[in-house]
LOTORVEX-21957 format. One record per residue (C-alpha): residue number from 1; residue in one letter; x, y, z. Coordinates in Angstrom, 3 decimals, decimal comma. Each point is the difference from the previous one (the first is absolute). Layout:
BEGIN
SITE seq type        u        v        w
SITE NUM    a        X        Y        Z
...
//
This chain:
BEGIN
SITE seq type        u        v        w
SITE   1    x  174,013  -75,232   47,030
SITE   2    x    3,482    1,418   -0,037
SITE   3    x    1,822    0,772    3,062
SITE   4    x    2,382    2,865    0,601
SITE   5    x    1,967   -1,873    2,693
SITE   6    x    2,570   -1,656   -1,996
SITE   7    x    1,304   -3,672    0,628
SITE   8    x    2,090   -0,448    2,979
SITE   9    x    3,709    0,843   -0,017
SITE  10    x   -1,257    2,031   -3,061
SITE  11    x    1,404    4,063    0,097
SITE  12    x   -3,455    1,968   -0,824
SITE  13    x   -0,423    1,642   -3,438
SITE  14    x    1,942    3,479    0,160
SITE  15    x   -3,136    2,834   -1,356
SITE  16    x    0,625    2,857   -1,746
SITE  17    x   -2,797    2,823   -1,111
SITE  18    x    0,354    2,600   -2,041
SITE  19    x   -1,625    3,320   -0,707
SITE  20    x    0,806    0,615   -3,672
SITE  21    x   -0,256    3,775   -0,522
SITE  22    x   -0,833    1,248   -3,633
SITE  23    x   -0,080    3,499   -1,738
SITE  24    x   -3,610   -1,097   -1,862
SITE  25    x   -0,957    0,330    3,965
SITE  26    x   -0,506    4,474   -0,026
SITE  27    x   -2,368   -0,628   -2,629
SITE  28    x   -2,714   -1,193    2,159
SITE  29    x    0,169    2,966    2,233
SITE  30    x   -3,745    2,052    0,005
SITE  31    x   -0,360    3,110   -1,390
SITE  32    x    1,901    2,982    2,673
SITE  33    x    2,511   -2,540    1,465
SITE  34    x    3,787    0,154   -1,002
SITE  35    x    0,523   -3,388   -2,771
SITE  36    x    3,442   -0,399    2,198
SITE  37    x   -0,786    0,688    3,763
SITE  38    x   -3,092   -2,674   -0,971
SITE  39    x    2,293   -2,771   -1,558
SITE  40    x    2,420    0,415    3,221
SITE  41    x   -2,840    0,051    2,317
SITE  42    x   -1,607   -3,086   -1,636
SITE  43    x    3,377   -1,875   -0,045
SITE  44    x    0,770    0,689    3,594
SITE  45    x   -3,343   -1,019    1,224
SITE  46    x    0,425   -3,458   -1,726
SITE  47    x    3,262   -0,043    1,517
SITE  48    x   -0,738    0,051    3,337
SITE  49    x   -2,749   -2,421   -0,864
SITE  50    x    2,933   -2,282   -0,932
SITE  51    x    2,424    1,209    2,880
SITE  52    x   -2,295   -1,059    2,379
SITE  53    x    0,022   -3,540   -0,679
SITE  54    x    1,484   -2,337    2,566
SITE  55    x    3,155   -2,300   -1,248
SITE  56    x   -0,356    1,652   -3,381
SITE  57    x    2,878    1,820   -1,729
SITE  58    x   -1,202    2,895   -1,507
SITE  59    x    1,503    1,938   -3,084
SITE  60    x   -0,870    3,108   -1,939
SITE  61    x    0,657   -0,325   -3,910
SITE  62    x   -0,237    2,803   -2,104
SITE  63    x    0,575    0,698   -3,819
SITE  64    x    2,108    3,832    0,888
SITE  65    x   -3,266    1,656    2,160
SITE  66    x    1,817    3,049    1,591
SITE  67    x   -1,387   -0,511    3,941
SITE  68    x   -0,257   -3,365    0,401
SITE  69    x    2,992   -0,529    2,280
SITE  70    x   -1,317    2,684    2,873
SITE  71    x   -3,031   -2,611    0,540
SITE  72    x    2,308   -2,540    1,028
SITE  73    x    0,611   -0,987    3,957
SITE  74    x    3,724   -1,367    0,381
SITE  75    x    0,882   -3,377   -1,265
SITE  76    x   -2,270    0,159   -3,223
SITE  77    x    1,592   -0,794   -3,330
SITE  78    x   -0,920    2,539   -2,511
SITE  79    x    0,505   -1,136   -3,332
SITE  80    x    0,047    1,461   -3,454
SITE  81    x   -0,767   -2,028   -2,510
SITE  82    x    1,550   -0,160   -3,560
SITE  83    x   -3,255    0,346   -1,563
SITE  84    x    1,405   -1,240   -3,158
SITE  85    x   -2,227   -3,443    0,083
SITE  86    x   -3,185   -0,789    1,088
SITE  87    x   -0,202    1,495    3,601
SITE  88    x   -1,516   -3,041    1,718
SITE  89    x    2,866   -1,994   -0,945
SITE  90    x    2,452    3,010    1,388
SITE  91    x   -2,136    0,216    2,607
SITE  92    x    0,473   -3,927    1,087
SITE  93    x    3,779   -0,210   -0,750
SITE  94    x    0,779    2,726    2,413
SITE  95    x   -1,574   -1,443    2,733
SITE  96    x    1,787   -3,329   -0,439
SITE  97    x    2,721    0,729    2,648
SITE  98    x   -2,706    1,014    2,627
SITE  99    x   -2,247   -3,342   -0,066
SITE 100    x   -1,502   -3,502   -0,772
SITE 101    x   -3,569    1,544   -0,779
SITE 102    x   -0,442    3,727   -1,426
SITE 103    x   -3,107    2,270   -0,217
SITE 104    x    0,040    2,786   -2,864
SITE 105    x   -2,582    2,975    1,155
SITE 106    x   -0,963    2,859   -2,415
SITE 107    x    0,847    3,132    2,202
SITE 108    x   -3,853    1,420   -0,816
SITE 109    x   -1,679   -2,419    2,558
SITE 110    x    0,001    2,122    2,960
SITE 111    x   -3,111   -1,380    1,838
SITE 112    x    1,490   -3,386   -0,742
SITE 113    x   -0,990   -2,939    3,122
SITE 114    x    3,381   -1,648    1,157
SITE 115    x   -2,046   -3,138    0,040
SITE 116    x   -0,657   -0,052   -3,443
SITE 117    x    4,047    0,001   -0,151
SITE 118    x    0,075   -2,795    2,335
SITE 119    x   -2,957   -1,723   -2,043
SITE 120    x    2,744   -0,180   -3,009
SITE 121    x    3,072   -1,283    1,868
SITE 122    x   -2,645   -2,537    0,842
SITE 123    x   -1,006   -1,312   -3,511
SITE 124    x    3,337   -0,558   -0,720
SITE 125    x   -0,179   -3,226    2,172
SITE 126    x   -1,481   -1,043   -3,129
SITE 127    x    0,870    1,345   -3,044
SITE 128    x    3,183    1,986   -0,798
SITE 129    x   -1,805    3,470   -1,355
SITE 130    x   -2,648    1,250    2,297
SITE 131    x   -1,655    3,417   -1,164
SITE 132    x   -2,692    2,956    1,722
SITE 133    x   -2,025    0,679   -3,008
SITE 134    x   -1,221    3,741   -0,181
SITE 135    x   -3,407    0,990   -0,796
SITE 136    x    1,134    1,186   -3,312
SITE 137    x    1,736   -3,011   -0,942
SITE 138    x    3,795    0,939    0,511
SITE 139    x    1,323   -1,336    3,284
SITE 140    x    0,481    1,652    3,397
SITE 141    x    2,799   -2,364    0,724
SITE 142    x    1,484   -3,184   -1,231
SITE 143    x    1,940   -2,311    1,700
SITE 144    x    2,401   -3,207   -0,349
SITE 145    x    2,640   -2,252    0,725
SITE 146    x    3,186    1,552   -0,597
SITE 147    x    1,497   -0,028   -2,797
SITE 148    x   -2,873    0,637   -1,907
SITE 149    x   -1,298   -2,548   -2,557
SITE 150    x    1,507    0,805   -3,448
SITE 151    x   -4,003   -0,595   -1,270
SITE 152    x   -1,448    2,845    2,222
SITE 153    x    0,300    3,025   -2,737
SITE 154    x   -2,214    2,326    1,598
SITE 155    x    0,015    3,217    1,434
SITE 156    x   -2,450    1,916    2,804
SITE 157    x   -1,427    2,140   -2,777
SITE 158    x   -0,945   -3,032   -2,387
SITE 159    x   -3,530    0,068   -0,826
SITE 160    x   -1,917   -3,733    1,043
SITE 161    x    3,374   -0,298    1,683
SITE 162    x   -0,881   -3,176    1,350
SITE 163    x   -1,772   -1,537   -2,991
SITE 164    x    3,854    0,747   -1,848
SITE 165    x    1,980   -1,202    3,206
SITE 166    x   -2,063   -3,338   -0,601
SITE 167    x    0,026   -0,481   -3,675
SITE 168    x    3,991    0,531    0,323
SITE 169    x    0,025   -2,900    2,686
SITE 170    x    1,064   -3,945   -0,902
SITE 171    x   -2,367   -1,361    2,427
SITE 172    x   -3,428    0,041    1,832
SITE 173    x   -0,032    2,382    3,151
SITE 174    x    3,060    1,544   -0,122
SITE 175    x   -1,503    3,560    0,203
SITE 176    x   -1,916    0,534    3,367
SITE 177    x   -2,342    3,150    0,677
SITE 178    x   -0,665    1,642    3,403
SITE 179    x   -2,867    1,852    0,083
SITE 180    x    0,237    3,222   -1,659
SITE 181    x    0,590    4,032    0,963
SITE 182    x   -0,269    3,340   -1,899
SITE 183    x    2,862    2,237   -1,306
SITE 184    x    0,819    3,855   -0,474
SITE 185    x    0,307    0,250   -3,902
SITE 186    x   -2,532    2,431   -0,917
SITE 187    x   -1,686    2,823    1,786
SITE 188    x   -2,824   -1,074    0,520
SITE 189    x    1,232   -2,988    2,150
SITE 190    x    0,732    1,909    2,885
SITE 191    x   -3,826   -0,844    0,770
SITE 192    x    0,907   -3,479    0,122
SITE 193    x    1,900    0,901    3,369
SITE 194    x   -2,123   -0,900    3,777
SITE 195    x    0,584    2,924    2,061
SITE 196    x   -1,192   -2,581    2,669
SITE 197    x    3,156   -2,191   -0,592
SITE 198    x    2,849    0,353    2,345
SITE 199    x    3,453    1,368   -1,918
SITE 200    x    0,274    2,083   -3,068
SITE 201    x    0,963    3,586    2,336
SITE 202    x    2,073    1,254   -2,497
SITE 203    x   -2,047   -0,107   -3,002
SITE 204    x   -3,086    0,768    2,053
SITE 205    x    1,854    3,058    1,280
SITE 206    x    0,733    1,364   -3,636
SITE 207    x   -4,383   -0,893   -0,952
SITE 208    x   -0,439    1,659    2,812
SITE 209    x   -2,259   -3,636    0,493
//
């Protein structure tokens, strides 16, 4: 079972997470709520989901959202990306000055579980793309070893994302799974969220949850 002590005289792998906030995001929001004051709410609530993370470099990256900087605390990289090429890829190469290991969250997770975060940074003890399937088949988050692997063409909103992610791969096991969470990308998943689940203020402010 892999160990996340590494070997002695060994510096430990640097971690970076990060929230990846996307316009497709104010489409989700129910009937009566503002599209944009959902998508920022939704965002910041994964954010501090990721913030919150001990020895863990967080980042906010964005594809032009008007807002997203305001959510940040100090010492946050906020990032826009080209969005000229598959955003995964984007995503990955600007996190490659931050750490060893990255984490790529879609910004509609807001109930997310840190551990499940953790669980990822985990699997990649053992393979070098680790992803948090979502109940719809895209992924919450995917992770890896930094650079990422040219073979990993995938993005969050891939459907069977992790069926492609393997098929793409040159070997056995080189795609781990943690187990799986829900995302905001229709309406009706705002059901999906546990108002018994510690987090999520902002967005549960806005349901009025």
């Amino acid at each position: 079972m892999p160990s996340d002590t590494p070997p002695s005289g060994t510096a430990p792998a640097r971690r970076v997470a990060a929230v990846l906030v996307a316009d497709a995001t104010a489409a989700a929001a129910p009937p009566g709520v503002d599209p944009e004051e959902f998508r920022i709410a939704a965002a910041e609530d994964t954010y501090e989901v990721v913030a919150g993370l001990e020895h863990v470099q967080p980042v906010i990256l964005h594809t032009g959202v008007e807002g997203v900087a305001e959510i940040a605390w100090p010492d946050t990289p906020v990032i826009r990306l080209p969005g000229t090429g598959p955003l995964l890829r984007e995503a990955f190469a600007a996190l490659e000055p931050y750490g060893d290991l990255g984490v790529v969250i879609a910004g509609d997770a807001p109930d997310l579980p840190p551990l499940l975060i953790g669980k990822l940074f985990r699997e990649l003890g053992r393979a070098p793309v680790a992803v948090c399937p979502a109940e719809d088949g895209t992924a919450v988050a995917v992770a890896a070893a930094l650079p990422l692997p040219g073979w990993a063409a995938a993005d969050l909103n891939d459907e069977n994302v992790v069926k492609r992610l393997r098929a793409l791969a040159p070997g056995r096991r080189m795609v781990a799974t943690g187990p799986g969470w829900h995302r905001l990308r229709a309406p009706i998943d705002v059901h999906r969220l546990d108002p018994g689940l510690e987090g999520w203020e902002n967005t549960r402010a806005l349901l009025g949850a």
